[in-house]
C-alpha positions, 0 to 999 in steps of 0.5 A, spaced: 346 368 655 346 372 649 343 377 653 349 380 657 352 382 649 347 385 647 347 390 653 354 391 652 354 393 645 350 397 646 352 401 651 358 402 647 354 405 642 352 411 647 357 411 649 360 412 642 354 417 641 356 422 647 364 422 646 366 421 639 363 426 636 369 432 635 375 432 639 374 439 640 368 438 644 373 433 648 378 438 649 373 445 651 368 442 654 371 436 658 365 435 665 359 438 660 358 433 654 352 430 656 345 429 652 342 434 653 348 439 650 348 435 645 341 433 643 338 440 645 343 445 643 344 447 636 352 447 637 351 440 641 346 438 635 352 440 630 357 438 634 354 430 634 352 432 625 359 433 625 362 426 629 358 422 624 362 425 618 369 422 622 365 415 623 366 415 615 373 417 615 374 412 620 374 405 616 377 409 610 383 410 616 384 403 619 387 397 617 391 400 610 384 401 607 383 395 605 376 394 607 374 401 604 378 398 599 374 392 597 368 396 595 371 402 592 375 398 588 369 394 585 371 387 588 368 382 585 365 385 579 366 384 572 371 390 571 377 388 577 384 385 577 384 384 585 390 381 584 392 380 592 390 382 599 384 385 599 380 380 603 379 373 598 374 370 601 369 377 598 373 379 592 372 372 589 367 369 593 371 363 595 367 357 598 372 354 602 372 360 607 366 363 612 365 369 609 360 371 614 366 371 619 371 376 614 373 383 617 370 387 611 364 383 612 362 386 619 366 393 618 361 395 614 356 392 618 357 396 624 360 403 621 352 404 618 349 401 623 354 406 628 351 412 624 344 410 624 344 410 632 348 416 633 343 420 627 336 417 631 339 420 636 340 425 632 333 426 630 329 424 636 332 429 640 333 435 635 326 435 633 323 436 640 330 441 641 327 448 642 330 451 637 328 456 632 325 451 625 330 454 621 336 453 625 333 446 626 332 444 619 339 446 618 342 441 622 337 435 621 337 434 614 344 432 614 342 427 620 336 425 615 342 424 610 346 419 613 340 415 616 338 415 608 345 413 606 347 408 611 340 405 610 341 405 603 348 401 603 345 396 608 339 394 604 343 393 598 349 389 601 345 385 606 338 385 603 335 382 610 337 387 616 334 390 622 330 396 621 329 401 627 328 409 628 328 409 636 335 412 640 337 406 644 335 408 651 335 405 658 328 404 657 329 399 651 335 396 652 333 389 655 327 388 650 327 390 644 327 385 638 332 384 632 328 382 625 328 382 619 324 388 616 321 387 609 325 391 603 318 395 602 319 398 610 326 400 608 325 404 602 319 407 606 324 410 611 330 412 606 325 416 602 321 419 608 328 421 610 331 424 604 325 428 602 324 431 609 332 432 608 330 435 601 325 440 604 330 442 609 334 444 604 329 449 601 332 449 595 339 451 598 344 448 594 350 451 598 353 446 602 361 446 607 365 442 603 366 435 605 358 435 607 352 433 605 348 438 601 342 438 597 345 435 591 346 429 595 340 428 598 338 430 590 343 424 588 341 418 594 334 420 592 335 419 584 339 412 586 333 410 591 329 411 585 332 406 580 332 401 585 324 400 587 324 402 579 321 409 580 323 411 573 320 418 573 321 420 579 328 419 578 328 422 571 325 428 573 330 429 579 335 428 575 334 433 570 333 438 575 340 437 579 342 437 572 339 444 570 340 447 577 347 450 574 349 448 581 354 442 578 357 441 571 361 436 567 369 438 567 374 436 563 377 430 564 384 432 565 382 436 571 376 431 574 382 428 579 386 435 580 393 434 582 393 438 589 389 432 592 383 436 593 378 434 588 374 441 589 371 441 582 364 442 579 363 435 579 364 434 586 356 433 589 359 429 595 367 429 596 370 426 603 375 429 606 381 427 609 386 433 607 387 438 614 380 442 612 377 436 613 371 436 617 372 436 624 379 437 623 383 431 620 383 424 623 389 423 629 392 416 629 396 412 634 402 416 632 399 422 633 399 424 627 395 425 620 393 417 619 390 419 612 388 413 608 392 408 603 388 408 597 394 411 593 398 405 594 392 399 593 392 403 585 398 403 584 403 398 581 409 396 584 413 398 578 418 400 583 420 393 583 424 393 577 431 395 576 431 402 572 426 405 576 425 409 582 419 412 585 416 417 581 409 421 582 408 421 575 406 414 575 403 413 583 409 414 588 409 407 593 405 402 590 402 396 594 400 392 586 393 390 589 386 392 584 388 394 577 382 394 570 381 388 568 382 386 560 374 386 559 375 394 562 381 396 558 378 394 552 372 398 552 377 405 552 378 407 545 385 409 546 385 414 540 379 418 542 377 417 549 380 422 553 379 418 559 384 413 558 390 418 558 388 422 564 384 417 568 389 411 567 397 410 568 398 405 562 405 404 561 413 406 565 419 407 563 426 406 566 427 413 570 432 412 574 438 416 572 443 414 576 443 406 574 448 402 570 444 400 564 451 398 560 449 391 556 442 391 556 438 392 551 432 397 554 436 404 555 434 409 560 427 412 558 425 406 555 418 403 555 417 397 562 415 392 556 414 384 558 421 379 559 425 384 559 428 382 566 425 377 571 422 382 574 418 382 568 417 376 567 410 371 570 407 374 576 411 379 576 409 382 570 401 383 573 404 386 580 410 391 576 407 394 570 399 393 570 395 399 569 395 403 575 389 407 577 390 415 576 383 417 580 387 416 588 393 418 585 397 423 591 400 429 586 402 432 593 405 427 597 413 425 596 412 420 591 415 414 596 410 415 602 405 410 603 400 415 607 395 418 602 391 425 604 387 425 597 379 427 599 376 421 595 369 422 591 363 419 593 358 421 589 360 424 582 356 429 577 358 425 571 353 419 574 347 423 574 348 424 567 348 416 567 342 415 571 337 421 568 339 416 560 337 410 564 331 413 567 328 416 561 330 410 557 326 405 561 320 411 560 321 409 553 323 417 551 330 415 547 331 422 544 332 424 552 336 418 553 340 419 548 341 426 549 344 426 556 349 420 554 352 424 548 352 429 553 357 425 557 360 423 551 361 429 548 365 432 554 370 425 555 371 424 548 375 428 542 369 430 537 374 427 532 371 421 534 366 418 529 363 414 533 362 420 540 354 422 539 351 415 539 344 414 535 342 407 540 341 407 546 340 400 550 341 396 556 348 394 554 350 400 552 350 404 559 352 398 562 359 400 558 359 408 559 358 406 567 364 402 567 367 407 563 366 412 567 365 410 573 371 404 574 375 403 581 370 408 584 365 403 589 358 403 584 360 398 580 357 392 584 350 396 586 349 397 578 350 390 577 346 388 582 340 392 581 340 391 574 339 383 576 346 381 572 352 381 577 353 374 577 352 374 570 356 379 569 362 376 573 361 368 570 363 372 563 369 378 565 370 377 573 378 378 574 382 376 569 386 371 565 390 376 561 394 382 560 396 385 554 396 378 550 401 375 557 396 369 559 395 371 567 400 366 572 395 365 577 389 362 576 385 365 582 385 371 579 379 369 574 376 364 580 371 368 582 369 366 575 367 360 577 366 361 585 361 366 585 354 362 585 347 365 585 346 367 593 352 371 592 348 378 589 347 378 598 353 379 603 352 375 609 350 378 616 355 378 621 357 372 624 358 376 630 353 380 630 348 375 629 351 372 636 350 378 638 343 379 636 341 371 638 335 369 633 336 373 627 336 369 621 342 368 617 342 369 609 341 364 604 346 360 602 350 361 607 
């Protein structure tokens, strides 16, 4: 009876694969987009290169962002607020809801396996294409990145998943089998994968923007490397894209630039949403730009409070949905730490000119502070003034929009720096642990500072550098998790119960606190998908 469903959902995917790719291909060339265009030319090739990078703006784009959202925002970690609309049953790991069941569970799901059929195709048929080498390995060793990359989420999030490197054909549509294939199996293909990439790449660092380039294929394979604990492998790689000259750190202030672009010397991998995305900006239903809502998840709703109105100064139209937690806030050295002033939107005031603020005791200008009006008062102190989150802050926007074109950071420089400390500190190599820390500290935090240059290095400290550095950026859950301490770590800090002395009014917002139980460091596979796959075995605990 399942076997119908499987057919249909894969064809669907070669479907997909044949028809997705770039609108460009749709527009000029309608009667000849088959598999032979696509899998044996080099612009068919890079046409199909070119789809898989609007299949990763394609979550970012549907249903206001939120499933993007839960991961970027580091849900269900030690360092996150969630304070309302970003899928309960994930972010705080309630236990009367089936989470196999929720939207973000399977959206994920199916996006990287999407990927990962497209870029079998991709590689299957381009590597037996008659092409000239050269040319070829231009186009392949994205392909061989996003395969790593998709795999490599998988892994990480669902810990048992289907592995297979084979195009779906009509030869093996009807018999092929769905188990679960062993970690050591899959970080076998993620590594041959990203090392074919890295030696595609040739040492060439140049990369279109919004592209896969040899620094990222550098930074998924350093990061492949923590996990299976390959300490030097990844401090030998990660001194290495640190030396190329190719990136280097900026100051804060210019990290997150102002015109949405976020094309900076720390930008090793940046997703474009911008009209020079690649393969064009992503159309909606509307025929217009669709954009992304993630402005509006890290803004608070300040505009709510009477005195004020819609600023981009403090975030534009906000949606008050993730915000740091105390635990977070408290680990900025508000004198000295650069990071707090230009990464975070800590405080409001009444900006409205054109109010009355006759007989009241706050004037315009004023600082939004707790009871001074009911809109500051209880829960709606947390929506209306909590820190707001300057890293998807849309400067170019009016400021009372609710559609965002900011390009988002996937993987940042900054993180290297971070990974090579770790790596040589597992390697018992302090002097060089310590020194690309302090690099990173030097560069974040004013030399005033006597604490700036640390002479310690342990677990515990890039535990805090990361959350530091790293906040409401989508790294923060893996970190925990590979390092054995995400239930640990949410039991202690998960959510929060207070800000800035005012005792949180809901007591959801610190339930994963309690909620998250131990078979929670997984996600569970898709209900639908393992009705779909029939026999495929769910993961423990639920």
């Amino acid at each position: 009876m399942k076997r119908p469903r499987i057919n249909f959902l894969i064809l669907f995917l070669i479907t997909s694969a044949l028809w997705s790719c770039t609108d460009f291909l749709v527009e000029e060339h309608p009667s000849e987009v088959t598999t032979e265009f696509l899998y044996n030319t080099q612009d068919g090739l890079q046409a199909a290169v070119v789809g898989l990078y609007a299949l990763e703006r394609a979550q970012v784009d549907e249903n206001e962002s939120s499933d993007f959202a839960v991961i970027m925002g580091d849900c269900g970690t030690d360092i996150d607020f969630m304070r309302a609309a970003l899928s309960q049953s994930v972010s705080r790991y309630r236990l009367d809801q089936d989470f196999a069941s929720q939207g973000v569970v399977s959206s994920w799901w199916r996006k990287e396996y999407r990927i990962i059929e497209r870029t079998n195709n991709i590689i299957t048929f381009g590597e037996k294409a008659d092409i000239a080498p050269a040319d070829k390995k231009k186009v392949l060793r994205q392909a061989y990145v996003h395969r790593a990359n998709a795999y490599f989420w998988l892994v990480r999030k669902f810990d048992n998943i289907w592995l297979n490197l084979e195009p779906t054909t009509v030869d093996n549509i009807d018999n092929r089998p769905f188990t679960v294939a062993s970690q050591d199996d899959v970080y076998k293909v993620i590594t041959a994968d990203l090392d074919t990439a890295i030696s595609y790449f040739n040492n060439d660092y140049t990369v279109q923007a919004g592209q896969f380039g040899l620094g990222a294929a550098l930074f998924l394979r350093i990061d492949v490397a923590l996990w299976r604990q390959d300490y030097q492998t990844a401090a030998t790689l990660a001194e290495k894209l640190i030396s190329s000259g190719v990136y280097s750190l900026v100051d804060p202030s210019a990290v997150f630039t102002k015109d949405a672009r976020n094309y900076t010397k720390e930008g090793i991998y940046v997703m474009q949403f911008d009209e020079f995305a690649v393969g064009g900006a992503d159309i909606g239903s509307s025929g217009s730009p669709s954009g992304h809502r993630l402005a509006l998840v890290f803004t608070a709703d300040y505009k709510a409070v009477p005195g004020t109105t819609q600023v981009s100064e403090y975030g534009g139209y906000g949606w008050a949905r993730v915000f740091p937690n105390e635990y977070l806030i408290a680990l900025y050295n508000q004198k000295y730490d650069k990071r707090w002033n230009n990464w975070w939107q800590h405080y409001y005031t009444y900006n409205n000119a054109t109010y009355n603020f006759t007989n009241l005791k706050y004037k315009l200008g004023d600082t939004l502070k707790y009871g001074q009006n009911s809109c500051l008062t209880g829960t709606n102190y947390f929506k209306n003034a909590s820190i707001g989150c300057k890293k998807y802050f849309d400067w170019v926007k009016i400021a009372n929009t609710t559609r965002s074109f900011n390009n988002i950071y996937m993987y940042r420089f900054s993180e290297v720096y971070l990974m090579a400390a770790e790596a040589y500190m597992r390697l018992g190599n302090t002097t060089k642990a310590l020194y690309f820390i302090n690099e990173l500290r030097k560069n974040r935090i004013l030399s005033t500072d006597p604490d700036q240059i640390l002479k310690v290095i342990d677990e515990e400290t890039l535990i805090e550098e990361h959350a530091r550095e790293l906040a409401l950026e989508g790294r923060r859950w893996f970190f925990l998790k590979r390092l054995g301490l995400l239930v640990e770590r949410v039991r202690a800090s998960g959510g929060t119960t207070m800000f800035r002395g005012i005792i949180a009014t809901d007591p959801a917002w610190y339930s994963a606190r309690t909620n998250i139980k131990d078979y929670h460091v997984r996600w569970p596979i898709p209900q639908s998908e393992i009705d779909a796959m029939g026999g495929f075995p769910q993961n423990e605990g639920y």
